[in-house]
Each structure stands twice: as C-alpha cells, then as structure tokens.
C-alpha positions in Angstrom: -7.0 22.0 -3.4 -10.1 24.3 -3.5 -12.9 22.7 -6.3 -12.9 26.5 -7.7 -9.4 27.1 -7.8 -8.3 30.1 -10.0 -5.4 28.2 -12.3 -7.1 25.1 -13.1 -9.2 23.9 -15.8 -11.7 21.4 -14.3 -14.8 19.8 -15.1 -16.2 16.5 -16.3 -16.2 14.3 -19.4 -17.3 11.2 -20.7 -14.9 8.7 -22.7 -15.8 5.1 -23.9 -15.2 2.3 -21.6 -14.9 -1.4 -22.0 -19.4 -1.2 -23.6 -20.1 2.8 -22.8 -19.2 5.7 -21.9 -17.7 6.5 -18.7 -18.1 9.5 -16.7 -14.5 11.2 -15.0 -13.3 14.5 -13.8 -10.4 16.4 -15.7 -8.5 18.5 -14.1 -5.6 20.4 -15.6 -3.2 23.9 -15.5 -5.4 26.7 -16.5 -2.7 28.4 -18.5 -1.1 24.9 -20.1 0.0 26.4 -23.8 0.5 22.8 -25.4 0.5 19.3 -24.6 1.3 18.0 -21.0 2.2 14.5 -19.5 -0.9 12.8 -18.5 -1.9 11.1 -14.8 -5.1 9.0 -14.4 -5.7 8.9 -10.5 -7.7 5.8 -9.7 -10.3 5.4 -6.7 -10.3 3.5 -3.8 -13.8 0.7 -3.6 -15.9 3.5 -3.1 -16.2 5.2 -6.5 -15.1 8.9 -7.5 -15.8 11.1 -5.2 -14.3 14.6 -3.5 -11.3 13.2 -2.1 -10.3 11.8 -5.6 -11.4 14.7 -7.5 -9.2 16.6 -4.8 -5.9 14.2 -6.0 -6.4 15.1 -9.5 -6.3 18.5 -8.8 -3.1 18.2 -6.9 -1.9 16.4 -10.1 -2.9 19.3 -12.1 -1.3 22.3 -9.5 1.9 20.0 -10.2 2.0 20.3 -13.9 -0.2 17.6 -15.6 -3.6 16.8 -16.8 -5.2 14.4 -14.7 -8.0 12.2 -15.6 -10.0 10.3 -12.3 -12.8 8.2 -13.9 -15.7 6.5 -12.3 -15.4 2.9 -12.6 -19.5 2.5 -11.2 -20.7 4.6 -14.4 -22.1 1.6 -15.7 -23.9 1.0 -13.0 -25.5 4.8 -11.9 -22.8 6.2 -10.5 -20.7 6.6 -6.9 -23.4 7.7 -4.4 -21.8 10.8 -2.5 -22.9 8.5 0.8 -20.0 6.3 1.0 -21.0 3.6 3.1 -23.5 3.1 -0.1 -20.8 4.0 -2.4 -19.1 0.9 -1.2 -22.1 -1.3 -0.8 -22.9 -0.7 -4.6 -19.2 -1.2 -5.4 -19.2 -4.6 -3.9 -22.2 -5.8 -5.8 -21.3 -4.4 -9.2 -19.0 -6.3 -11.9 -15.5 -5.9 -10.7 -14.2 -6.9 -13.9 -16.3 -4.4 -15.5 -15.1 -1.3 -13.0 -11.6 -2.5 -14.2 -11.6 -2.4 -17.5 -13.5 0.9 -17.7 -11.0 2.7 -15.7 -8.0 1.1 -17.5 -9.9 2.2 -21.0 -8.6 6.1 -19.7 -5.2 5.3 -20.1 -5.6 5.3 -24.4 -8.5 7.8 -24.3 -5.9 10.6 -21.8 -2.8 9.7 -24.2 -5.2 10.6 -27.1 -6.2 13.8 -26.0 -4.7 16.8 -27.6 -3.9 18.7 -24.4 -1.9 15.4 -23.5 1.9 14.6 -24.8 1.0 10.8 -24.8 2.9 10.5 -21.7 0.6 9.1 -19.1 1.5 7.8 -15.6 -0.9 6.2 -13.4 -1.8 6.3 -9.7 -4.3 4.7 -7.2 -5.2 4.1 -3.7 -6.4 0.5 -2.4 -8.8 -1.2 -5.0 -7.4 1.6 -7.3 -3.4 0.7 -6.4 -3.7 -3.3 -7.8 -5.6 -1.1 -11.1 -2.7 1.2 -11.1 0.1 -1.8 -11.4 -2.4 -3.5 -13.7 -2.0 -0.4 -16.5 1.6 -0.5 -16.7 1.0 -4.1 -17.4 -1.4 -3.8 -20.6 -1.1 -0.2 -22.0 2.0 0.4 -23.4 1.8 4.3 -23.1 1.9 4.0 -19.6 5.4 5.7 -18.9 5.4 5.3 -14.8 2.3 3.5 -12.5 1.9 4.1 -8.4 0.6 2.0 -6.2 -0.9 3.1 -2.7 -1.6 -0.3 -0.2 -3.4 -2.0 -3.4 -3.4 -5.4 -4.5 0.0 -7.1 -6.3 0.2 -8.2 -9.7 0.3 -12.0 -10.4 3.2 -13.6 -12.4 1.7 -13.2 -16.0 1.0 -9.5 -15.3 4.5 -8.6 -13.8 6.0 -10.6 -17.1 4.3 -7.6 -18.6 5.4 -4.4 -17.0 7.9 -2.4 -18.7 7.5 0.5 -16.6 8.8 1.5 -13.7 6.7 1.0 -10.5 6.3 2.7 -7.0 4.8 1.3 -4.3 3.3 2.8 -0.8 2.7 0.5 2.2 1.6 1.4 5.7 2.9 -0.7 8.2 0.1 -1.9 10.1 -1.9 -3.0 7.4 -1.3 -6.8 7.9 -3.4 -8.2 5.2 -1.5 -6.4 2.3 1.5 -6.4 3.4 1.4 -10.2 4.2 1.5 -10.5 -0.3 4.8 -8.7 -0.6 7.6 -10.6 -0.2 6.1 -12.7 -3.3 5.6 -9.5 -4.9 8.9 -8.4 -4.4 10.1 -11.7 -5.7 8.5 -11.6 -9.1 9.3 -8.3 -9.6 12.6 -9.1 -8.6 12.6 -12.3 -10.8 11.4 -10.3 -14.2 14.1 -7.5 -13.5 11.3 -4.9 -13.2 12.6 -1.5 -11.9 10.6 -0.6 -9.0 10.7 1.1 -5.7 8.7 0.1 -2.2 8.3 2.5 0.4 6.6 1.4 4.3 5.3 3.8 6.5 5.7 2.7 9.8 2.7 3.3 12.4 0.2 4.2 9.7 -3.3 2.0 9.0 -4.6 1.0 5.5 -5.9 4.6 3.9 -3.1 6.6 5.1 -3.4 8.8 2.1 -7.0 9.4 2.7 -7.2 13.3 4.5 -11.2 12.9 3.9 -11.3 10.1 7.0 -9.7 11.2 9.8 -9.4 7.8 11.3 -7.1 6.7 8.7 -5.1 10.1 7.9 -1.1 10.3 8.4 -0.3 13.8 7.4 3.4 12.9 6.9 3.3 9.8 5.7 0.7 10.9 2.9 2.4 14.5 2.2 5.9 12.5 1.8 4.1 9.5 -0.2 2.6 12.2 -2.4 5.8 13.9 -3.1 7.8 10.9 -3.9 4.7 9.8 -6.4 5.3 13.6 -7.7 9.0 13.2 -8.0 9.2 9.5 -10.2 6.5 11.4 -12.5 8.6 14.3 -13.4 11.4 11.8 -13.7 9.7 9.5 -15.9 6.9 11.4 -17.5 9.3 13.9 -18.7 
C-alpha cells in the first residue's frame, strides 16, 4: 500500500511506554465518521520500519485504525539499515521493547477514533508479543501470531481471547515448540486456530526480503488474519 495513499490518514505519534514515550505510526480510513476497531501490528527484531508501516496500512484499507509502535524508542530508534536495526535490537533491553509495545494496547483502546476493540498482530519477535497481549490486556478482543515465540503455562492460563497462529513449514526451530503449545492451549480450553504453510521459510510474510517471500502463503495468511478480526473485532 502506497505511503501517500489518497483514503488513509497516516502519520506518527507518541504514547507513553513502560518509562517514556514511545514513537509509532498510525494509520487509519481517511473518511472513518466515528470510532473503529483497533489493530496494533507488531515488528519483527528489527524495529519499525517500511514493511511494518506498510501492514498497518493494509489494516487501515481493511477498515481499522492501526497502531505499529517502535519498541527501540528508548533506545534512538530502528535504523532504516536493517542489519543495524537488528544489531541494536539484540543489545537493547528485551524486556523493555516488550513492555513498550504492549503499553499500545490501552493507549489505541483509549483513543477516541478507536471503539475499544483492539486485536493484535505480529511477525517473529512481534508474534510471541502478539500472544503475550491477549494474555495481560483485557481489551484485547482477538491476537495473531506469525512464526513467533509460544506462550508459557502461566501466560496461556491467561488468554481469554481467541488466538490465530501462522507457521511455515520449514522453519524447524519454531515449529519444534508447538506440540507443547498446542497442548496448553489445549489443556486451558483456549479457542484458537494453527495454520502451516508448507514449503515456505521463517519470514514468509515479509514481501520487503525476497529470500523469504511466499506470495500465497502470505496473501492467504493475511486474509485469514483479516477474516478472525472482522469476526471478533466486530
């Protein structure tokens, strides 16, 4: 989706983190008359940057106002070079990049252009964060995970949302945690889906690294993340 698309509203904006204000790009339909369901897209270990800006304006073009924060605000923000985007990823507070993207959750059900409704997706580092909010915010209403890291047994005693989950089938080292995924989930009674992409590498999703990128695997991921939104965010 073109940065200068005609019918979106798009910019950034600053809400308070975990000790600060964090800096995210909004995105959201240019003629919205009232209060929308809200989706907080979450980055993979590399910071915000285009291709995550790009998601939230697919999130907007499909209805909703989308929030994708920058979880290295604290520390200067995601370089645009991404091999030093992930370098300065790696040495920053994890725990700190965590709780400053979870802190969008509250601040996009606050907003006044948003219903309270919010659902949550992310993409490798950013899919674990995305299972993690429908753990400990309550207004979280649906959460999507793409090839990110599983909750553990006190989070999943947590969810009370439903989850979806997108695996690609050669990505050995994730996929190696799901069957004890699956069986907490299973165990707790939470309501989830799991979808594997056969053939397709760790990034599928990602159209800005063409070693990675699965056209149909991503465009029918995306549109099965699309369709348990305007199920559940309705």
């Amino acid at each position: 989706v073109a940065g200068d698309d005609p019918p979106l509203q798009r910019g950034y904006i600053e809400y308070p983190g975990s000790d600060g204000m964090v800096r995210a790009y909004s995105a959201g339909p240019a003629d919205q008359s009232g209060p929308l369901p809200g989706i907080l897209v979450i980055h993979e270990n590399r910071g915000l940057n285009a291709h995550i800006e790009d998601v939230a304006r697919r999130a907007a073009l499909a209805g909703y106002v989308a929030l994708a924060p920058d979880g290295l605000t604290f520390a200067g923000g995601a370089p645009a070079d991404q091999e030093a985007a992930r370098d300065l990823f790696g040495q920053s507070d994890r725990e700190r990049i965590t709780r400053d993207v979870i802190a969008g959750v509250p601040y996009l059900a606050g907003r006044e252009d948003c219903n309270g409704r919010v659902g949550t997706v992310g993409f490798c580092y950013g899919g674990g964060v995305s299972l993690l909010c429908a753990a400990r915010e309550e207004s979280v209403a649906a959460s999507v995970c793409f090839y990110g890291r599983p909750l553990g047994a006190e989070d999943v005693a947590r969810v009370k949302a439903p989850l979806m989950m997108h695996y690609a089938g050669e990505d050995t080292r994730i996929n190696a945690s799901i069957p004890a995924f699956r069986a907490l989930l299973d165990e707790r009674k939470v309501a989830y889906s799991l979808h594997m992409y056969p053939g397709t590498g760790h990034g599928f999703h990602n159209d800005a690294s063409a070693a990675r990128y699965n056209a149909a695997a991503a465009q029918l991921a995306w549109s099965r993340t699309i369709d348990l939104f305007r199920y559940e965010l309705a």
